[in-house]
Backbone as JSON, one array per atom type, in Angstrom:
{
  "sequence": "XXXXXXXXXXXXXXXXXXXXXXXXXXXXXXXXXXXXXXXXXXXXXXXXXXXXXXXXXXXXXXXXXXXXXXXXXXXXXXXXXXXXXXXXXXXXXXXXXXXXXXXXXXXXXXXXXXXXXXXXXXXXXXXXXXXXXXXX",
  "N": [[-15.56, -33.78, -9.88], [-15.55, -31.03, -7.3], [-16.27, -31.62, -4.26], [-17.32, -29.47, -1.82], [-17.76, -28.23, 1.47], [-20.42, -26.93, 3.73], [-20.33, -23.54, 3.94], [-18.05, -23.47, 3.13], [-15.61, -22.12, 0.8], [-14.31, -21.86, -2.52], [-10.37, -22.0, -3.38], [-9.47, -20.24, -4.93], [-11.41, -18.08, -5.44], [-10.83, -16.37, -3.54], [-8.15, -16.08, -4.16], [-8.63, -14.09, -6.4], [-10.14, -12.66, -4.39], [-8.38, -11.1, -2.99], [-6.43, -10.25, -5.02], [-7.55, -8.27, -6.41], [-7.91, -6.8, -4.23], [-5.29, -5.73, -3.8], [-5.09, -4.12, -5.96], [-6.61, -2.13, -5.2], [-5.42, -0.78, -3.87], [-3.5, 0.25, -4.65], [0.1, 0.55, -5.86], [3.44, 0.1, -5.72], [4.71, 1.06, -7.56], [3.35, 2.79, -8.64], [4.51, 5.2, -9.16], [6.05, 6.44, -11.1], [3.89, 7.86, -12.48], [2.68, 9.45, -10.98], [5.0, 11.24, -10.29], [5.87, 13.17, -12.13], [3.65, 15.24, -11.64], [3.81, 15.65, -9.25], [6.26, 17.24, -9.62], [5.97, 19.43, -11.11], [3.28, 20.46, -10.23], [3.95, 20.69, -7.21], [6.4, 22.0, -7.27], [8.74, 20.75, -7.3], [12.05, 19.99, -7.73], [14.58, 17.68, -9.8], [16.5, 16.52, -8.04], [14.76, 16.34, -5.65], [12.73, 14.94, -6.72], [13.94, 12.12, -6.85], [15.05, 11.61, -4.37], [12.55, 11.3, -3.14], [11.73, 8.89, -4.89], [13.56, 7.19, -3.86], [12.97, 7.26, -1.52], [10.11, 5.74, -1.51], [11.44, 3.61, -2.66], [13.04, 2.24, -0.21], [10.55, 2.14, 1.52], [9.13, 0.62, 0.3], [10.92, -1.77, 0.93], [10.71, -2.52, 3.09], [9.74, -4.95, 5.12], [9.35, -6.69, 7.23], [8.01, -5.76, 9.91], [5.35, -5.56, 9.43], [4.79, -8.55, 8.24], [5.56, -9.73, 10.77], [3.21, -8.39, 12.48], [0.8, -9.4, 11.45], [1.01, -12.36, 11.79], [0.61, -12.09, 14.74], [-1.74, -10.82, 14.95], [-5.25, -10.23, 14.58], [-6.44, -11.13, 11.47], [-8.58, -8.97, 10.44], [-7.77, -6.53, 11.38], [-5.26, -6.11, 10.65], [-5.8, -5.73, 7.68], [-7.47, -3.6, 8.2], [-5.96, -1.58, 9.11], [-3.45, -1.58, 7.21], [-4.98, -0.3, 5.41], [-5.95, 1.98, 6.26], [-3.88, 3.36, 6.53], [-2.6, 3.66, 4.3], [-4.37, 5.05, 2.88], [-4.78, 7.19, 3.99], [-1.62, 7.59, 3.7], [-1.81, 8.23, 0.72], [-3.77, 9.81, 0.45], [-2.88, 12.62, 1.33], [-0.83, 12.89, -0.63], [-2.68, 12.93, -2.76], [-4.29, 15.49, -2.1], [-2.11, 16.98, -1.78], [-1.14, 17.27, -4.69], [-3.66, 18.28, -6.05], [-3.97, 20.56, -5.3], [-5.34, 21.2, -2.87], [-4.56, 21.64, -0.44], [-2.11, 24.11, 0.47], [0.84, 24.01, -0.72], [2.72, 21.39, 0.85], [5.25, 21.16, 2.92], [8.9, 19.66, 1.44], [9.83, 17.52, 3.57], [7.55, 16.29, 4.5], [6.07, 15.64, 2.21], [7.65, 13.58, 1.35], [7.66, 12.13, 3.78], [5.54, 10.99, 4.19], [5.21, 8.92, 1.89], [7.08, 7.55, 2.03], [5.7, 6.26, 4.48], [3.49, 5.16, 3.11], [3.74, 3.58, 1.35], [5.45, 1.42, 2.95], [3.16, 0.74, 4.42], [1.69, -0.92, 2.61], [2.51, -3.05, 2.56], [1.29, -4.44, 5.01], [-1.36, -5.06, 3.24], [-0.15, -6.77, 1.59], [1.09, -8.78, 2.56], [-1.24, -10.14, 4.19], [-2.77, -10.91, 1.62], [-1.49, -13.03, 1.22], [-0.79, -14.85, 3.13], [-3.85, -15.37, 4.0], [-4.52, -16.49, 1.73], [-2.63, -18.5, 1.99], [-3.56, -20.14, 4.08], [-6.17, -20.47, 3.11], [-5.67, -22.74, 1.09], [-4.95, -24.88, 2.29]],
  "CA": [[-16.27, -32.65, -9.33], [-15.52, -31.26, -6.23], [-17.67, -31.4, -2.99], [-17.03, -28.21, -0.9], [-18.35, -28.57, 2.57], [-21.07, -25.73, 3.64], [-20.16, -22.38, 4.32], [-16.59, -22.98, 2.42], [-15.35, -21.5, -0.28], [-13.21, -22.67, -3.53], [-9.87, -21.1, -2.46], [-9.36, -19.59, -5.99], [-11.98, -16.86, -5.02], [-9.9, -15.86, -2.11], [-6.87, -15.03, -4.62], [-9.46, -13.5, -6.72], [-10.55, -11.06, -3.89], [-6.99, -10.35, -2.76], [-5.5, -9.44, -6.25], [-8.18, -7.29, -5.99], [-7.57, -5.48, -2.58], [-3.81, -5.7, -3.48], [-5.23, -3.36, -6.9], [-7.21, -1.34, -5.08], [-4.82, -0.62, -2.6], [-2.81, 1.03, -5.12], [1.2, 0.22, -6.01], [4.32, 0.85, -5.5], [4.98, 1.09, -8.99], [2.86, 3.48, -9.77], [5.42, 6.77, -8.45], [6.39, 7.86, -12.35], [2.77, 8.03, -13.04], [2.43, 10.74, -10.57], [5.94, 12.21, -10.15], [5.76, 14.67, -12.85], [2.95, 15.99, -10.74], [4.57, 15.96, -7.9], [7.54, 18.41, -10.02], [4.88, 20.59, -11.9], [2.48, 21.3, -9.28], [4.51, 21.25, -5.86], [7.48, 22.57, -7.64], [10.27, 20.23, -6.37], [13.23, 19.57, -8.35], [14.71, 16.55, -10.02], [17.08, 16.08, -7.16], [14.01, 16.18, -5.03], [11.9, 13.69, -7.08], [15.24, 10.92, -6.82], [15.08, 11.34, -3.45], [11.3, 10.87, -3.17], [12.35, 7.64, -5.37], [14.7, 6.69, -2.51], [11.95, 6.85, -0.41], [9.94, 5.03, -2.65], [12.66, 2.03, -2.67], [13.02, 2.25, 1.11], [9.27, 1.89, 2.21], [8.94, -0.82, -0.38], [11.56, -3.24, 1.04], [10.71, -2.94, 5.07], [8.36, -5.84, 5.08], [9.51, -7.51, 8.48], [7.21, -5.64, 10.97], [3.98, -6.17, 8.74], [4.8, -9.7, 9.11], [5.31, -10.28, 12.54], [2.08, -8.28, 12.96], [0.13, -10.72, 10.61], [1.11, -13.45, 12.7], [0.01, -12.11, 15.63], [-3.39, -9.73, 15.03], [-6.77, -11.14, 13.36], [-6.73, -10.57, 9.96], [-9.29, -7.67, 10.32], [-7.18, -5.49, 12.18], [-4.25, -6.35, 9.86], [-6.45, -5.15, 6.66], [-7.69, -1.97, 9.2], [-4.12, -1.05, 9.43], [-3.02, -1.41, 5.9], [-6.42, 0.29, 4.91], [-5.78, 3.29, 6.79], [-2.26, 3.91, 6.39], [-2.44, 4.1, 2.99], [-5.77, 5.79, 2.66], [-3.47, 8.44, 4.69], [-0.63, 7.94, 2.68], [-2.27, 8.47, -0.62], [-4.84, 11.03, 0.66], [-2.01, 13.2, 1.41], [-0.18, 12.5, -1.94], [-3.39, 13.61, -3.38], [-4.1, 16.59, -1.61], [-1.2, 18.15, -2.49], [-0.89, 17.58, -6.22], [-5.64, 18.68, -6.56], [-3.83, 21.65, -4.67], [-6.78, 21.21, -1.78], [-3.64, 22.17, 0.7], [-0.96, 24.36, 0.34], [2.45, 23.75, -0.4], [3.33, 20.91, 1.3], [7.02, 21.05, 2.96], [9.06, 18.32, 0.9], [9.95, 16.35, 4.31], [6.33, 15.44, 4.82], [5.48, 14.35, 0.95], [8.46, 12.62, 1.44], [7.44, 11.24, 4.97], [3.88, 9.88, 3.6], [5.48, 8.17, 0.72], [7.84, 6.05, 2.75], [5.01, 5.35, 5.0], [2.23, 4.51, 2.71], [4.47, 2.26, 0.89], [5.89, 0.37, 3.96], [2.25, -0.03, 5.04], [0.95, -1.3, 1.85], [2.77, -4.77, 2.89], [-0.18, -5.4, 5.44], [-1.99, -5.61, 2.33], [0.22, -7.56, 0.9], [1.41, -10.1, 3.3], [-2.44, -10.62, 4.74], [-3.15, -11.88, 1.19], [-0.22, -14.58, 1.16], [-1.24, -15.34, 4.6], [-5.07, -15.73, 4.03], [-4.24, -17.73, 0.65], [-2.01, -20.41, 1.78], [-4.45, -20.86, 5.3], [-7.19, -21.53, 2.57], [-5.25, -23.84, -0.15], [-4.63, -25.94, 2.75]],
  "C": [[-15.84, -32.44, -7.89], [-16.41, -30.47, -5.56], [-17.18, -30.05, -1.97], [-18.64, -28.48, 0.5], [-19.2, -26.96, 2.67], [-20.27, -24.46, 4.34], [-18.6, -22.06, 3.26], [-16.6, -22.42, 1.29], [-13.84, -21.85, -1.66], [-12.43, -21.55, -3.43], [-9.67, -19.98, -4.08], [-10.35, -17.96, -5.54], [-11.47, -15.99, -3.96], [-8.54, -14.97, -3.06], [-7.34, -14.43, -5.4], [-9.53, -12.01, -6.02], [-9.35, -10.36, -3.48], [-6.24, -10.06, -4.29], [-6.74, -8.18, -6.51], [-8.19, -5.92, -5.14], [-6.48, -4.95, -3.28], [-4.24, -4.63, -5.04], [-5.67, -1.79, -6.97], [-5.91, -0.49, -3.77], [-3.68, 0.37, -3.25], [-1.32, -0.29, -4.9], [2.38, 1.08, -5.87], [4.78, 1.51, -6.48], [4.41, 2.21, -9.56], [3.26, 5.07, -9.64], [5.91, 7.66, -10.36], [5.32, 7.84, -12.9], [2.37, 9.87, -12.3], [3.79, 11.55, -10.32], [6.0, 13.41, -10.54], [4.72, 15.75, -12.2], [3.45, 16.67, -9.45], [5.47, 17.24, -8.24], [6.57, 19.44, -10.43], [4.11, 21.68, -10.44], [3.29, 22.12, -7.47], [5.99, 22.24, -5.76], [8.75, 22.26, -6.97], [11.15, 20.1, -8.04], [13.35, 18.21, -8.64], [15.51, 15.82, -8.5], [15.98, 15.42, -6.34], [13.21, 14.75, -5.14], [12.79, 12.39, -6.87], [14.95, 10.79, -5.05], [13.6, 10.93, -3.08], [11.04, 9.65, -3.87], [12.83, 6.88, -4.75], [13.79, 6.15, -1.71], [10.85, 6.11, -0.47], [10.57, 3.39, -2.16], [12.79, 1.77, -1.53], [11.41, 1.58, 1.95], [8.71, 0.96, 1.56], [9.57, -1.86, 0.23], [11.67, -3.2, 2.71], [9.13, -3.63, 5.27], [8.06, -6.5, 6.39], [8.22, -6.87, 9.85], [5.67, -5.81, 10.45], [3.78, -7.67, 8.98], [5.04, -10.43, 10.1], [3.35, -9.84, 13.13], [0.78, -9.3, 12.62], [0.07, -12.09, 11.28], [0.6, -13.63, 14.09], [-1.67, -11.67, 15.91], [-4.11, -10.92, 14.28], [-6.47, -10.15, 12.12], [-7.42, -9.1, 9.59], [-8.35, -6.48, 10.49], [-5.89, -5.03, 11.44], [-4.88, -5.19, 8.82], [-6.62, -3.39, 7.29], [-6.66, -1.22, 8.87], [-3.98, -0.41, 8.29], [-3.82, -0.16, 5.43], [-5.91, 1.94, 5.1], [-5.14, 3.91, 6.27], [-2.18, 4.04, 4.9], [-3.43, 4.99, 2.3], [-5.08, 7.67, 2.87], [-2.43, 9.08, 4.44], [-0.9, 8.63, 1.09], [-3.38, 9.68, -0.81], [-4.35, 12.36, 0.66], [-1.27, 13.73, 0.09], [-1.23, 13.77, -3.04], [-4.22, 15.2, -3.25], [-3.27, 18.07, -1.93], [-1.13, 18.46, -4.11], [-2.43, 18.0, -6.22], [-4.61, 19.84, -5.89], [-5.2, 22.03, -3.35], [-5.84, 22.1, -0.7], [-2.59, 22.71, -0.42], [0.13, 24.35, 0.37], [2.72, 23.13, 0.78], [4.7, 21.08, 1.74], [7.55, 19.35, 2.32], [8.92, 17.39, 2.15], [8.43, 15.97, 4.48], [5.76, 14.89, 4.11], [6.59, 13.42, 1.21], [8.26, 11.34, 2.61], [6.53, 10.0, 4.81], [4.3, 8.76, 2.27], [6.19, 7.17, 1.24], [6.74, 5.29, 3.42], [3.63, 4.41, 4.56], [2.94, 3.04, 1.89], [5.16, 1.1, 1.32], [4.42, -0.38, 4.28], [1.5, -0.83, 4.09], [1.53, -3.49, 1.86], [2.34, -5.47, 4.02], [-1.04, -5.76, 4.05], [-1.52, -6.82, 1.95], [0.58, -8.84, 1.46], [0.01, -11.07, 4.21], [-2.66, -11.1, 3.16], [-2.36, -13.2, 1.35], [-0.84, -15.31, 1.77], [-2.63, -16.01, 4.39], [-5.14, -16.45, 3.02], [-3.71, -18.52, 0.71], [-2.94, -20.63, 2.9], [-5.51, -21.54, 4.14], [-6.81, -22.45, 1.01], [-5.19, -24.7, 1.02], [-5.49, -27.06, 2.89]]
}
């Protein structure tokens, strides 16, 4: 059996609540769920959507300044960040395809898609981070 000292927590619940966040937080993965939206409603092209793919693949693999920040900020501020920026990124996203706003210009769906997807690796690197501090 094990004894857990007061206030702690068995770390399993920790990767629990972060596969969680990291669900709620949305994916990168999930771009040919809404693409066809993206072509239908905003009326881009295939070319268009590849390159919005690009951008996509791009804002997925720039992980390095998320983790320097992680290392330096409190955790909160980290999450804050992530939180936002994708709240921002995806608010945007959604905006345009409900048609709430009009006709987006491509460079700016394109802009929000690189950046919600770069920032979604505060999410991701604050769980790592906050799951190996509490396996230790």
């Amino acid at each position: 059996m094990v004894v857990l000292k007061a206030g702690s927590r068995p770390p399993w619940i920790g990767l629990g609540a972060a596969v969680w966040v990291q669900v709620a937080a949305g994916n990168a993965y999930n771009f040919p769920l809404y693409s066809p939206s993206l072509k239908s409603v905003l009326g881009f092209n295939q070319q268009q959507l590849t390159i919005l793919g690009v951008a996509n693949d791009i804002g997925e693999n720039f992980g390095l300044l998320p983790g320097v920040v992680c290392n330096k900020l409190p955790p909160w501020v980290v999450l804050l960040i992530g939180t936002l920026s994708c709240l921002l990124g995806y608010g945007v996203l959604w905006l345009a395809v409900s048609q709430t706003v009009q006709s987006l210009p491509f460079w700016l769906v394109s802009s929000f898609n690189f950046l919600f997807l770069f920032f979604q690796h505060f999410f991701f690197l604050l769980k790592y981070h906050l799951n190996l501090v509490g396996w230790r």
